[in-house]
N, C-alpha and C positions, 0 to 999 in steps of 0.2 A: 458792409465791408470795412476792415480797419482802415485807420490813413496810410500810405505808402510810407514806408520806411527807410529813410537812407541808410546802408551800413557800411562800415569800416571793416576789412578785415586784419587780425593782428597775425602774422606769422603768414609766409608764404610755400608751404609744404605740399603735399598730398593729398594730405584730409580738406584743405583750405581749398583747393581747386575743385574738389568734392560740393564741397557747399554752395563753391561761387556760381558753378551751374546747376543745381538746386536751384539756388536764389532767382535765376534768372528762368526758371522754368516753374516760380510759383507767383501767387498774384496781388504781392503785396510790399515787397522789396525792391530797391535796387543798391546793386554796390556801386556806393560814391567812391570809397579809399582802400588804399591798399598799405600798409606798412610792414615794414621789413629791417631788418638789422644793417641793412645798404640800399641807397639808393635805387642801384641799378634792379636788385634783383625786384625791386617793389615796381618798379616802371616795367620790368617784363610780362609779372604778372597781371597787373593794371590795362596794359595791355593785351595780353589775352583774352582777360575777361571784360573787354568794357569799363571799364572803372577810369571816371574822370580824375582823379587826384591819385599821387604818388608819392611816400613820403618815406625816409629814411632814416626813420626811428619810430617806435611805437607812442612814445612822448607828443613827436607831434600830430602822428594822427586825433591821439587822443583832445588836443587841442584845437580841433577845427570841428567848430560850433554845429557845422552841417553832420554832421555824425551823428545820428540819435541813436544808433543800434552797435553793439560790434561784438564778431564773432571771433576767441580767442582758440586758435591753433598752433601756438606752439607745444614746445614739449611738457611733458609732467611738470616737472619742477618748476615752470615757471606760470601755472595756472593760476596760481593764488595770487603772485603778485603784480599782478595783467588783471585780474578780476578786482581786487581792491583799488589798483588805480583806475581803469576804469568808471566801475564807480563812485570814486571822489571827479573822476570827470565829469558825471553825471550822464554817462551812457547806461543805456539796456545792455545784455549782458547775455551772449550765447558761449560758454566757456564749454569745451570740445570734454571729452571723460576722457578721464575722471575729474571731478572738481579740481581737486587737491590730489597731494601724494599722500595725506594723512587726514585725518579728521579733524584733528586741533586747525591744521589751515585751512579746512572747507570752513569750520565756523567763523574764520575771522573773514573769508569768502564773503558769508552769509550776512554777518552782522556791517560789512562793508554797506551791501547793499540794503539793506535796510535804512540803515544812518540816514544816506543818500538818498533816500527813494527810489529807486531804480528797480526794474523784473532782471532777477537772475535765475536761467536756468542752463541746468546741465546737459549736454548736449548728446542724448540717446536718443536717434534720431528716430529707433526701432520703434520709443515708445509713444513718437506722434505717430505714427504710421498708423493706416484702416484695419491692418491684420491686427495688430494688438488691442486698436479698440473692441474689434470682434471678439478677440480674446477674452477680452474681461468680460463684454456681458453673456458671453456663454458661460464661463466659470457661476457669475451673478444670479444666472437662469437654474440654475443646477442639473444642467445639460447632463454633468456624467454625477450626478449627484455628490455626496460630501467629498470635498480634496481631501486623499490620505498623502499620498505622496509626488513629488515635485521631479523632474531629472533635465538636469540641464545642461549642454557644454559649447563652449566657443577654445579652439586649439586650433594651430598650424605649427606645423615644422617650419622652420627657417634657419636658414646658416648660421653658424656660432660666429659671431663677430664682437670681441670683446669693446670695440669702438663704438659700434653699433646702437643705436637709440634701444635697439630690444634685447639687447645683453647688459646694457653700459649700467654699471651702481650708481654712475654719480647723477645718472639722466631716471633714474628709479625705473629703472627696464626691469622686464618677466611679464610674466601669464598675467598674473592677479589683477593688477591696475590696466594694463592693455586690453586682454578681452575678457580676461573673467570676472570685472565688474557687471558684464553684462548677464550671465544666467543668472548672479545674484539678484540682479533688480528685478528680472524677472521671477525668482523664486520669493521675495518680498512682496510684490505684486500680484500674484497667482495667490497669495495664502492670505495677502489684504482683501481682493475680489471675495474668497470664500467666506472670511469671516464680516462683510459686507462694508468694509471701510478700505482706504485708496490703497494701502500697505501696512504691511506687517512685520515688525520686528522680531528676528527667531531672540528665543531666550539662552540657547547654545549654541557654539558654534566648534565642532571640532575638524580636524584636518589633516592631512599626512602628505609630503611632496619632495621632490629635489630641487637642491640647489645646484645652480652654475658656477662655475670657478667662478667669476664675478661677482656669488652670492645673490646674485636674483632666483627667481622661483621658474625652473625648468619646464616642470610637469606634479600637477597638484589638483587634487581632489577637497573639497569638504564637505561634513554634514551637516544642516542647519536645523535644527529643531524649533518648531512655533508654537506658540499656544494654542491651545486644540486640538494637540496632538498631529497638525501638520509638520512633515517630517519632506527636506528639499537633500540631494545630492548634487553640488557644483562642482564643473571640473573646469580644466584650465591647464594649456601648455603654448608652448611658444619654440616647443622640438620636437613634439610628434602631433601629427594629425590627427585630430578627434572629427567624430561625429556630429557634425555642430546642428543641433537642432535640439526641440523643447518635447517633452512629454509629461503630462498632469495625469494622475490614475488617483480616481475615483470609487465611491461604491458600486456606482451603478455603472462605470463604465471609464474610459481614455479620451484623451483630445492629444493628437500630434502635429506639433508644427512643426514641419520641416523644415523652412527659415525663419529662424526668429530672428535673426540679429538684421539684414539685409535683404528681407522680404520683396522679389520681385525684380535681383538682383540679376538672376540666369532664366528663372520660367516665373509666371503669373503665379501668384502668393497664394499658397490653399491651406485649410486648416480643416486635419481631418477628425473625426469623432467617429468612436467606435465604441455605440451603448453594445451590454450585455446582453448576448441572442440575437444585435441585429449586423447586418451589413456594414462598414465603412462609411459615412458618407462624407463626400468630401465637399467643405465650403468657399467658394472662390472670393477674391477681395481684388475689387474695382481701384485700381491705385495711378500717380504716376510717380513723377523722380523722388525717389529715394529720399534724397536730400531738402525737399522744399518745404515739406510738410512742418518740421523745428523751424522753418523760418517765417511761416505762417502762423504757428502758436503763439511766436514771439508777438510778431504783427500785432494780433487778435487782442492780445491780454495787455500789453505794456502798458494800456491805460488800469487797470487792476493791480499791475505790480506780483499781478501772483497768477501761475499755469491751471490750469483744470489738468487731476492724472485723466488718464495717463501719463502722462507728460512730467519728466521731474521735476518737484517741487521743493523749493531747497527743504524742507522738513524729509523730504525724501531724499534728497542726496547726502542730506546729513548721515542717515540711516544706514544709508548704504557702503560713505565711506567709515561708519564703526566696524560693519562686518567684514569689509577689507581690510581695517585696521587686526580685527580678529586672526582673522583666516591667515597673515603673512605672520603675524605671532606664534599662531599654533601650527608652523612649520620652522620656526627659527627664523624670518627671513626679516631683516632689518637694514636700512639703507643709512651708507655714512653718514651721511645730511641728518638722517634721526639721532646719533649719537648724539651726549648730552654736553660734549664741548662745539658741536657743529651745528646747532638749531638756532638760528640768526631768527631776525625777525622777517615778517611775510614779504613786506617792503623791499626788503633790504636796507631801509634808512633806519638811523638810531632814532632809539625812544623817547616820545616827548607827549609832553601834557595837550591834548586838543584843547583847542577856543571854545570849543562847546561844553568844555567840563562844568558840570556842575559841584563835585565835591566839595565840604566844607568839612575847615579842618580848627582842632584847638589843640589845648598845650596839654600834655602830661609833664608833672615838676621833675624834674631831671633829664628831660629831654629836648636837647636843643631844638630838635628841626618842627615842624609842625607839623603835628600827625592827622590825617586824613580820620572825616567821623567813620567809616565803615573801615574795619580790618579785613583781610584775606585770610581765611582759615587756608591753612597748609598741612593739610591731615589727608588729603585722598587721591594725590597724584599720584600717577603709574610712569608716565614718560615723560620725558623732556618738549614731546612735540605738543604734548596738550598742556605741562605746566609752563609752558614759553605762549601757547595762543589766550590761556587764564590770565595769566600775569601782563603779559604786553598788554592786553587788552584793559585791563584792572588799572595801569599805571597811564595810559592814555587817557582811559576818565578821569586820572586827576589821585584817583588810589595810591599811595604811598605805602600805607602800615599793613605788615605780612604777621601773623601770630601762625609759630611751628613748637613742634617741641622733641624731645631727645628720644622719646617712646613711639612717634609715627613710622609707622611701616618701618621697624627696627631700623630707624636712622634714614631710610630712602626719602622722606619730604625733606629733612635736612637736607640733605645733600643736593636733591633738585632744586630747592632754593637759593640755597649759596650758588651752585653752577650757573643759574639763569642771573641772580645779581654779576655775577664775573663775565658772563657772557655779553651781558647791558652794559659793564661800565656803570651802577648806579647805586655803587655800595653808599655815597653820600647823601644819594637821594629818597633813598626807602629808610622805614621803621622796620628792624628787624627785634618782634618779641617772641623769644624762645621760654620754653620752659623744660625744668628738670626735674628728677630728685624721686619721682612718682614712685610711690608704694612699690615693691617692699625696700628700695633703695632711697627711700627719706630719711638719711642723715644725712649731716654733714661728709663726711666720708664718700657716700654715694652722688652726694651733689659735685662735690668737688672732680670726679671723675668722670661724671657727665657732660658737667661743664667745659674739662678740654676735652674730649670726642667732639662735641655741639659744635664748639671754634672752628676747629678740625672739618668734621661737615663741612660748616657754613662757609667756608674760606674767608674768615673774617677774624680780627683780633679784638672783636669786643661786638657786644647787640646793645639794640640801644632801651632794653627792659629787658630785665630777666625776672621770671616769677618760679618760683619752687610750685613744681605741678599737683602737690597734695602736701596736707598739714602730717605732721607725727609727734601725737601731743607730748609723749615720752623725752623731745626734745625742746629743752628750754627755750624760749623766746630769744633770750641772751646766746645762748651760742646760734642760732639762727643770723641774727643780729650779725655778729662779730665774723663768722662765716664770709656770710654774703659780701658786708662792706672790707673785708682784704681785696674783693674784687673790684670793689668800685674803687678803693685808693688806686689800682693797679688800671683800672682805666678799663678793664676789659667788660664790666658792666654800668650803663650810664644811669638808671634807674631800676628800684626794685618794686616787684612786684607779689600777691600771693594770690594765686589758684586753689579754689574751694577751701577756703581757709573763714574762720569764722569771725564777724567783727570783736569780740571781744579776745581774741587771742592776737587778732591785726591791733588791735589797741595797746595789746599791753606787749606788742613787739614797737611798737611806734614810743609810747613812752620810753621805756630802755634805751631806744635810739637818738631821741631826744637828750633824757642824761647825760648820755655817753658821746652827744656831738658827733651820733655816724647818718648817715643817710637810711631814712624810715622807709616804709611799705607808702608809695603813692599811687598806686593804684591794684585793682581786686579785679578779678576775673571768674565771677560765680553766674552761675547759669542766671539769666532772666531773659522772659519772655511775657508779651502777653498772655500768650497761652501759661496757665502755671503746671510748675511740671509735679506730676501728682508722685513717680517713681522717679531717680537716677537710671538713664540709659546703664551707667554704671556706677559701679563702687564708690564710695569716697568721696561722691561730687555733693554739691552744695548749691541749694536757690536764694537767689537775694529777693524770692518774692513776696515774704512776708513785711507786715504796715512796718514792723518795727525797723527793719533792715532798709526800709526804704527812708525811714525818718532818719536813721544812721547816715546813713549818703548822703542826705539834704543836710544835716548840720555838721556833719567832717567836711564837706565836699569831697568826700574821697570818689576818686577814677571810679566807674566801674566800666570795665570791660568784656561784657556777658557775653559765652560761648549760647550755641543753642538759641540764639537770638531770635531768629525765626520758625522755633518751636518744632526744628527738623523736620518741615512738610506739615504743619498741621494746617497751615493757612493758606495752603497750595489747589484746595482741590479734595484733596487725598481722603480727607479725613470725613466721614460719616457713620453718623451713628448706628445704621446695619454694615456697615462696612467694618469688618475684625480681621481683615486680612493681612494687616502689616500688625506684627507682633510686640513690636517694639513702640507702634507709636499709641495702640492701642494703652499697654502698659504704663504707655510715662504722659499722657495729654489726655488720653478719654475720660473726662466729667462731666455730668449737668453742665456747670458753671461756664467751662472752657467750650462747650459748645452754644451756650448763650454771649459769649464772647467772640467766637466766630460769626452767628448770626448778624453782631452789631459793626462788626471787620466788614463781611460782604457789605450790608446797607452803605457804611458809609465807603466802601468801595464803588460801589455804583452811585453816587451821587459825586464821588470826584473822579471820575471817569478812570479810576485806574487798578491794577490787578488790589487785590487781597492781601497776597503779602508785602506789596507795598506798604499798605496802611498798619498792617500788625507791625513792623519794623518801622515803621516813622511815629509807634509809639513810643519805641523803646531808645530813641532821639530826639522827643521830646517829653523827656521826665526832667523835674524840678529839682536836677544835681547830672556832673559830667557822665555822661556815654560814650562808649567807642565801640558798638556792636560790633562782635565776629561774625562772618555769614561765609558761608561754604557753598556757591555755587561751583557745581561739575559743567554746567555749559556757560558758554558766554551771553544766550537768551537768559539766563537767569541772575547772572551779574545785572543785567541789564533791568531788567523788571525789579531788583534790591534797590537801584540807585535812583528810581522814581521815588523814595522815600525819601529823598534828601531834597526834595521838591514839596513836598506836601509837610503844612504847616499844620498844628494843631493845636487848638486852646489849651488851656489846665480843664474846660468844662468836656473837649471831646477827647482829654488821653484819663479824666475820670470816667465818665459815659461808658466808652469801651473796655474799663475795667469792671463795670458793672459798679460802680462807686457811685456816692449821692452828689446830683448835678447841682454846681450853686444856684440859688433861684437870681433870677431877671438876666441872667447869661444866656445866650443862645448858643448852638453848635455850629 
């Protein structure tokens, strides 16, 4: 049996008195505390339920060492930042659902507790319960044999109350987040059982619903589509009364649960199967409270740090909260708080560099501030709410330098970027490198009009590098030259740069600039990677991989700032030699060579204990001339797993080694 648990509860509502007797009807808990937005009301409830301590802010329960667990019940919007301070408290972590109100904040949810060590899970309490465990290994059994299709719904009617926690925009009220998180996890679940792993991510997600005067989501349907041809239907209202119960249809037959969400709530929990030609039969499920079983998972596992599914596991609540990010998209429905002047940080507190940063940072010539060794690619944000939990997070480790340009998603990462510096306050504190000019608008002419849109974007009166996004040999070095630095006398560019431009055209713009006493190209931005990129993803791009370009750098000391740094996923995993299914990466990294270069990535990734593309990126930071790798993580686990390269050290004998280069003799790796 686990050790008994003391817990804290945060927020004293409904769902919280829900738990507290749970808690006290399973066999592994007890509630020590209670906290509340007032005193009083935390002494009442504290009182109800038994609970010795009574506190009258969440602050201080979180501060009373006796606390090892605590279950977070207040509303949406404040899930994430009750979850992160938590665990910097250094509590376990029963956060009520949905995680978050977006996905960007479940992940800083996630990577909170991580940091900290702490077990965080989301709090469906359906999916500890004995009926779902039944659930899945009948599915596993292949009971009604292959899952074709999925049909789920949790709805009730309730009074239109624009005040109301279940109308209210600014409290993120409607269906979606309130219960129709739940047929989703269930229809991720049922399609993960089938294909014999915990969950399953659909690869579509489309949907059709109404909104409330409030603009929350009324009454809303979606369809999920999975690999395998597993096809789910979710519904969801919070104004009319659905049918709340689960059905799976198979080849060989159905399984109906008629409570899924609250099993054992009104009669004893049955789950019936109906194969092909035979009778009903119906399976009964031995249970007791409702509520106890999430508090016994918690129990069980907090020394692991991690739930067994059923049970949500943050990789699965992550999951989950994308398809709810999905699903309210593809009804229009978006909440104040996500607009992109209203996305604050999780906290609530302004941004700042953690003590445990590891970044290291050096100088590019014309740039005062000191620029951080890994940049932020700013090429593939969609929203404010996931370029605010990237970037916070990015600038917390210590991340400064953002590399955008005037051609991403027709100006949309500009824009997101500039709004999230204005929204920070930290226009002094970040490197902003833009780029312009990109084919077929590389002249002078073109740049120049780029360049104020970019401003414009970015809400800023100058970046502190600008590089012309492609060369056009048609125009002179000299007008290039003379171009650009009207901009730098003018203050609105502090250093120049060029993108897939070739040393010898960088040379004889650098001379020119030299004659003429303007300010030269100090830094280059051409792909390199350990992997060598055998194609360009695209047009016009340019590798610094060859010996001579690499001798070039070692004797200019010129910058290089390589995009593509980490070989876009070839050192991830992804990449194998009967493996042709990614088109692209197939085309621009599949060689012998590059896959004898992986081989020597894994080894020496396994002997310093850490991922793969750690070590292919901590080569490309220790080459024998300046670096400032680009890296494009889309999650925050993946920022994360980039910046263990800023930790790992490498000889000149292991970043030749792993080039496949000749190792000096009597040097060791």
């Amino acid at each position: 049996m686990p050790d008994t648990l003391n817990w804290g509860i945060i927020g004293c509502g409904g769902i919280a008195r829900k738990f507290a007797k749970g808690l006290a009807s399973g066999d592994t808990g007890v509630l020590l505390a209670t906290g509340s937005r007032t005193k009083d009301k935390a002494e009442a409830f504290a009182s109800e339920h038994g609970a010795a301590r009574a506190y009258g802010s969440y602050e201080d329960l979180l501060a009373d060492p006796d606390v090892r667990a605590v279950y977070i019940a207040t509303p949406h919007t404040s899930h994430a930042e009750w979850t992160v301070k938590a665990a910097e408290a250094g509590k376990h972590i029963l956060c009520e659902k949905p995680l978050a109100v977006t996905h960007g904040e479940a992940m800083q949810s996630v990577e909170a507790a991580h940091r900290n060590g702490v077990l965080l899970m989301e709090a469906f309490m359906y999916r500890c319960h004995p009926q779902t465990v039944r659930l899945v290994e009948l599915i596993k059994e292949g009971t009604v044999g292959e899952v074709r299709f999925i049909r789920a719904a949790f709805g009730f009617a309730a009074k239109f109350n624009p005040e109301g926690r279940l109308f209210s925009n600014a409290l993120a009220g409607g269906g979606i987040l309130d219960v129709g998180c739940y047929p989703v996890s269930l229809a991720r679940l049922v399609a993960g059982a089938a294909a014999g792993c915990d969950f399953l991510e659909p690869d579509e997600v489309r949907a059709a619903g109404t909104l409330t005067e409030t603009g929350v989501d009324a009454c809303t349907a979606a369809v999920l589509k999975f690999p395998g041809g597993i096809v789910a239907e979710v519904s969801t209202a919070v104004q009319v009364q659905l049918v709340n119960d689960a059905h799976i249809f198979g080849t060989e037959g159905s399984i109906h649960v008629p409570m899924p969400w609250q099993p054992g709530r009104e009669n004893p929990p049955t789950i019936i199967v109906k194969r092909s030609d035979e009778e009903p039969r119906e399976i009964p499920i031995d249970c007791g409270h409702l509520y106890s079983y999430e508090a016994d998972v918690v129990a069980a596992h907090a020394g692991d740090l991690q739930v067994p599914s059923p049970a949500m596991s943050p990789a699965d609540s992550l999951g989950n909260m994308k398809v709810l990010d999905a699903w309210r998209a593809a009804i229009g429905q978006e909440y104040d708080l996500e607009k992109p002047d209203r996305v604050g940080t999780v906290t609530g507190r302004p941004l700042s560099v953690r003590p445990d940063s590891v970044m290291k940072h050096g100088n590019v010539p014309g740039v005062e501030k000191n620029v951080s060794r890994l940049v932020m690619g700013v090429d593939n944000q969609n929203t404010m709410p996931h370029t605010a939990a990237m970037f916070d997070d990015f600038f917390e480790r210590g991340g400064n330098a953002f590399d955008t340009a005037h051609i991403y998603q027709g100006g949309k990462c500009e824009r997101l970027l500039g709004q999230w510096i204005a929204n920070r306050g930290v226009r002094e504190d970040v490197v902003v490198l833009d780029k312009g000019a990109h084919t077929p608008h590389c002249t002078p002419e073109g740049f120049a009009r780029q360049f104020a849109e970019s401003l414009e974007r970015l809400q800023t009166d100058y970046v502190d590098i600008y590089m012309l996004h492609r060369d056009n040999p048609e125009v002179s070095v000299a007008e290039w030259m003379d171009v650009l630095n009207e901009e730098v006398a003018a203050g609105r560019i502090r250093a120049l740069g060029a993108s897939n431009w070739t040393p010898e055209r960088v040379d004889r713009a650098n001379e020119y600039a030299n004659e003429k006493g303007l300010a030269p190209f100090s830094t280059v931005s051409n792909n390199l990677s350990l992997a060598r990129m055998i194609e360009p993803p695209w047009q016009g791009c340019l590798t610094a991989s060859e010996p001579a370009i690499f001798e070039w750098h070692r004797t200019t000391g010129m910058t290089l700032m390589p995009w593509s740094s980490q070989a876009r996923g070839f050192f991830t995993g992804r990449a194998r030699p009967d493996d042709r299914s990614d088109e692209e990466l197939v085309r621009c990294w599949y060689s012998d060579d590059n896959f004898r270069r992986l081989e020597r990535v894994q080894e020496t990734a396994k002997k310093r204990n850490v991922p793969a593309i750690a070590v292919a990126l901590a080569w490309v930071l220790n080459l024998n001339f300046p670096t400032f790798p680009l890296i494009g993580p889309r999650l925050i686990s993946e920022t994360r797993t980039s910046f263990l390269a800023l930790e790992l050290e490498l000889t000149p004998d292991d970043v030749a080694w792993l080039n496949l280069e000749d190792v000096s003799r009597g040097q060791s790796r």
